[in-house]
C-alpha positions in Angstrom: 0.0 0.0 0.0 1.0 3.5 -0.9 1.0 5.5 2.2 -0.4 9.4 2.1 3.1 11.5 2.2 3.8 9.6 -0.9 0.2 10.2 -3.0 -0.4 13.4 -5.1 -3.8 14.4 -3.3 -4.4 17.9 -4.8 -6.1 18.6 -8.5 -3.4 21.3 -9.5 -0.7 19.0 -8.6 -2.4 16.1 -11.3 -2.6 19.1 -13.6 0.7 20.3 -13.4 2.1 17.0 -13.6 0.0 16.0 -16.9 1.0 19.2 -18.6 4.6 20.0 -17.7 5.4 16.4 -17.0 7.3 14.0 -19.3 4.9 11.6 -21.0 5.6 7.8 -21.8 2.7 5.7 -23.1 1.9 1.9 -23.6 -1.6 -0.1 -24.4 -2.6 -0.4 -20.7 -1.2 2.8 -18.7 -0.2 6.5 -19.7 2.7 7.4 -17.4 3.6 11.3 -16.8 6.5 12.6 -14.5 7.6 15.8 -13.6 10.6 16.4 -11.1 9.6 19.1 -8.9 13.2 20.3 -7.1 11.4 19.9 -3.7 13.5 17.9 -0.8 10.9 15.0 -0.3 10.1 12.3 -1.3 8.6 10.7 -4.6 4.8 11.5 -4.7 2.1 9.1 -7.3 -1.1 10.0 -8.2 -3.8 7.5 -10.5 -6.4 8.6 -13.0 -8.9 5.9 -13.8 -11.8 7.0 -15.4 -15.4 5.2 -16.0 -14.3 4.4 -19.5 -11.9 1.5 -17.6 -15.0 -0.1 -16.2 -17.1 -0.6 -13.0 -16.3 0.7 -9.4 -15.2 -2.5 -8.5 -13.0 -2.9 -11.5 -11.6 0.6 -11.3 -11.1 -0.2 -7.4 -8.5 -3.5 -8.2 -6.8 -1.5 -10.9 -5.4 1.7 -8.5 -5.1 -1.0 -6.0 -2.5 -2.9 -8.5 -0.6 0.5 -9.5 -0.5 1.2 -5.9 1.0 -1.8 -5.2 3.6 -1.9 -8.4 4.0 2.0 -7.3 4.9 0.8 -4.0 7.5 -2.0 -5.0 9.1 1.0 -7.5 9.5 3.8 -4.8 13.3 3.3 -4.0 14.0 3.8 -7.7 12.2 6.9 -8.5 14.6 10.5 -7.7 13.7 12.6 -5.0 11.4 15.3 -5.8 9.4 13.7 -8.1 5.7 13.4 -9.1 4.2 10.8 -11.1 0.7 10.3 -12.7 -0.2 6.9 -13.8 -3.6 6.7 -16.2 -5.0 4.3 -16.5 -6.5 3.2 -20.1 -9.3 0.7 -20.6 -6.8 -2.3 -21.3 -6.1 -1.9 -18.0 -9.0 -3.8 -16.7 -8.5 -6.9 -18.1 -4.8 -6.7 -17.3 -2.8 -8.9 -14.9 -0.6 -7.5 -12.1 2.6 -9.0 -13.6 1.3 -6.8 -17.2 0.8 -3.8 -15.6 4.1 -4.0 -13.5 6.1 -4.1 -16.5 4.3 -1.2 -18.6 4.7 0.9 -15.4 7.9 0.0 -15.0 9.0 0.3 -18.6 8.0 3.9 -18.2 9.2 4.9 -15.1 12.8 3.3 -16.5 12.3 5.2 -19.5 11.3 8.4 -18.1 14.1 8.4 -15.5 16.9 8.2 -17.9 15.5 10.6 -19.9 15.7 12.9 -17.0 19.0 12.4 -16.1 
């Protein structure tokens, strides 16, 4: 579980993040990060609309990301704020699939940053 000092909670934060932010893309998830300067730790915020499915189905989705999120917070710099969307592949994906697109990106992303 992802605990609160390390979730995005406010809407201008998700906006910022999705506008300024580095952008990496795959079938399931759309992945956008944006290094903020700030001394603290990695932040992650999810997006899952009604187009991915039911409550219940959106529910087990952001619990997966928050779960692969959690597993990937050691790697991710200092400072840093990530948005995950997630598309409607997303639903019928396993936890293993959406590790590795989220994890693809947050690779990707990183060394494009540095």
């Amino acid at each position: 579980m992802l605990a609160r000092p390390f979730r995005v909670t406010r809407g201008s934060d998700y906006r910022l993040v999705v506008r300024r932010g580095s952008r990496c893309g795959g079938a399931k998830v759309v992945t956008s990060m944006l290094a903020t300067g700030e001394s603290r730790a990695a932040r992650f915020g999810f997006i899952i609309s009604k187009q991915v499915g039911t409550a219940v189905v959106r529910n087990t989705v952001r619990r997966r990301l928050k779960a692969v999120c959690a597993e990937a917070l050691p790697r991710v710099p200092e400072g840093t704020d990530v948005v995950i969307r997630a598309l409607p592949a997303s639903a019928t994906a396993s936890y293993a699939e959406l590790s590795a697109e989220v994890n693809r990106c947050l690779d990707r992303l990183g060394q494009a940053r540095a």
